[in-house]
TIDO-991551 format. One record per residue (C-alpha): x, y, z. Coordinates in steps of 0.05 Angstrom, whole numbers, plus 32768, in hexadecimal, padded with zeros to 4 digits. Layout:
TIDO-991551
REC     xx     yy     zz
REC      X      Y      Z
...
***
This chain:
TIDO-991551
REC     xx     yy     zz
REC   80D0   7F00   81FB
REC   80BD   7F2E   81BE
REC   8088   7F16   8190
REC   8088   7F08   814B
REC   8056   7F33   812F
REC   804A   7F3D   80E7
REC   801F   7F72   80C0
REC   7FFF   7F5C   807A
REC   7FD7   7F96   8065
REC   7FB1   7FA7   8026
REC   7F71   7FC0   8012
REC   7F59   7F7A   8013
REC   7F16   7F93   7FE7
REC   7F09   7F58   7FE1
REC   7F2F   7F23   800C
REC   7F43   7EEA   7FDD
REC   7F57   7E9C   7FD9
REC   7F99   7EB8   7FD6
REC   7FA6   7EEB   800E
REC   7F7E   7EB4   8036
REC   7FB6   7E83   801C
REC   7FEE   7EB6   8035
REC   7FCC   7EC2   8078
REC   7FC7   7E7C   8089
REC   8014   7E74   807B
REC   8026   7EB3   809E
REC   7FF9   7E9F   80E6
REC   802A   7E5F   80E9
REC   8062   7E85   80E0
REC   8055   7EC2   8111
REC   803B   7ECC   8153
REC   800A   7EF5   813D
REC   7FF0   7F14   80FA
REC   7FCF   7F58   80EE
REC   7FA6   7F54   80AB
REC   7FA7   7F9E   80A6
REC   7F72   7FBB   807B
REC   7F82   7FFF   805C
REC   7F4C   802F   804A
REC   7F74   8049   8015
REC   7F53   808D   7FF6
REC   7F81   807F   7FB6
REC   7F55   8040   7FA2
REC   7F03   803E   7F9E
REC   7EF3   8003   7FBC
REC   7EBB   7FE6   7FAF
REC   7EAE   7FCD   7FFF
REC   7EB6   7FFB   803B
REC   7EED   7FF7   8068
REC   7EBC   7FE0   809C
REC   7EA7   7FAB   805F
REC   7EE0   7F8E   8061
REC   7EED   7F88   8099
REC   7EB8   7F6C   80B0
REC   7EB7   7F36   807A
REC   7F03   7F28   8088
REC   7EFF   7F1F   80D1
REC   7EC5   7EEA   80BB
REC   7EEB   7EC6   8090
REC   7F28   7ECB   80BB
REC   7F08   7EB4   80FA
REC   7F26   7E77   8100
REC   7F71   7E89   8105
REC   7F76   7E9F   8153
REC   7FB9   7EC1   813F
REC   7F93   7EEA   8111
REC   7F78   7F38   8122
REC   7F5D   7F64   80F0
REC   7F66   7FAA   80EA
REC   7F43   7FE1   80BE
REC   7F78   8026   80B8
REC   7F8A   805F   809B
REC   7FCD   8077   80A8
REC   8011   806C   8092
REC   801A   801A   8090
REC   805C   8025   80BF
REC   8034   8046   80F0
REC   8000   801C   80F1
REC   8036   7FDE   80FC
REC   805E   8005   812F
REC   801A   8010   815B
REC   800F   7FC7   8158
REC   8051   7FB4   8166
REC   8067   7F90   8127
REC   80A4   7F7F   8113
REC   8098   7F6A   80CF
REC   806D   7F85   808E
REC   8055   7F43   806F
REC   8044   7F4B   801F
REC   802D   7F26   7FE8
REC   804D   7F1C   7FA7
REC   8020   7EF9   7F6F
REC   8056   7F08   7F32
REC   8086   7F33   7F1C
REC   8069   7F68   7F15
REC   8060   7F6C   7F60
REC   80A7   7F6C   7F63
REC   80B8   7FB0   7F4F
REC   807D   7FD0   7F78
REC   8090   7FA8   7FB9
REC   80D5   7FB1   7FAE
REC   80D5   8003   7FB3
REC   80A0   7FF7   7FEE
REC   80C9   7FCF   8016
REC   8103   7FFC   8009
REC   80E1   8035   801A
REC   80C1   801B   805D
REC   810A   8003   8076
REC   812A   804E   806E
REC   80E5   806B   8098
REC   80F2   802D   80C2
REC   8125   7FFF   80C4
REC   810C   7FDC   8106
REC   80C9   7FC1   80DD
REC   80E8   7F92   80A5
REC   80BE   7F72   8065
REC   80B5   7F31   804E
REC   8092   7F14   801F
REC   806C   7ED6   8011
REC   8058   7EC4   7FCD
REC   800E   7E9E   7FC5
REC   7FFA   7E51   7FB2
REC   800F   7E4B   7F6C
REC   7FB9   7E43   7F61
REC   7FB0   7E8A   7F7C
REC   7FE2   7EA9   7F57
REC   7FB8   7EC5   7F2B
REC   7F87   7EE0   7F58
REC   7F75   7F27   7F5B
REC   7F45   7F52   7F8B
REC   7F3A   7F78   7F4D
REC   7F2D   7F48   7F1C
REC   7F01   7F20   7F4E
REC   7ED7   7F60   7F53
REC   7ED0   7F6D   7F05
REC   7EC8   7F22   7EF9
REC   7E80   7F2C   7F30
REC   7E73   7F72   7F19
REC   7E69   7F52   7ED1
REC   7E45   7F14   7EEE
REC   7E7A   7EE0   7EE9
REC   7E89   7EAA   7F1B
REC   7EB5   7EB9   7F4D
REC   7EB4   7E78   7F7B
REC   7EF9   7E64   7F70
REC   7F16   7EA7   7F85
REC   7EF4   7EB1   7FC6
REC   7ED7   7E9E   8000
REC   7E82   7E8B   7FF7
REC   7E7B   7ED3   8025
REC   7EA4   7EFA   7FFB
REC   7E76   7EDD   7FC4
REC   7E3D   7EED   7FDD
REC   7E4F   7F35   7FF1
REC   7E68   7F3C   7FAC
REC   7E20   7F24   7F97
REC   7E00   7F5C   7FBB
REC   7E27   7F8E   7FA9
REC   7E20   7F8B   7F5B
REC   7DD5   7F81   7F66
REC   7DC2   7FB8   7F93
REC   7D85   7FDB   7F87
***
């Protein structure tokens, strides 16, 4: 019998209320869930891919269904290596739309085997940025709400390096 398995990837710099949120949903609907981290030379990040993933498989290690991976390739690739069937994204608002619209079209002409879907967050994490977490800490605001207490503290660290 062929398993279920289901790919959400992003850079994930860092992990938030709300791509814990869509993880959560997506490990009761699939067999098994790869929280694919992307290294993504595009973006800075302000964590190494090692970073996060480290701090995601923390915070994820509850949720047996649940493997992380850090890569660096082309997201089909990566899926089709793990034997997924399905891209999982998020979509926060609108705006998302567009962007994950043309992605998803795009990965079904390279692929048509690996299909997208998307899941949309709690209505409280809607709002909820990696990006806007990080500018809220780098400027010392509180960022409790938004993520995990280990994200929090990493975030902590960070922005007061020596």
């Amino acid at each position: 019998m062929r398993k279920n398995i289901a790919v959400y990837a992003g850079t994930f710099d860092p992990i938030t209320y709300g791509h814990i949120d869509l993880i959560e949903r997506a490990s009761r609907i699939f067999d098994k869930v790869i929280v694919a981290i992307a290294l993504n030379k595009n973006k800075k990040p302000l964590f190494s891919l090692s970073e996060r993933v480290q701090l995601t498989t923390k915070i994820l290690s509850d949720y047996k269904n649940v493997e992380i991976d850090g890569f660096d390739s082309l997201l089909l690739d990566f899926a089709k290596q793990h034997g997924a069937n399905v891209i999982l994204r998020g979509l926060r608002a609108v705006a998302d739309f567009d962007y994950e619209f043309q992605l998803a079209s795009m990965n079904r002409n390279l692929n048509p085997a690996i299909e997208s879907m998307f899941l949309m967050p709690a209505e409280k994490y809607m709002y909820i940025s990696s990006s806007l977490v990080r500018e809220i800490a780098s400027l010392g605001g509180k960022v409790t709400g938004f993520v995990p207490p280990l994200i929090v503290e990493a975030l902590h660290k960070k922005f007061h390096e020596v």
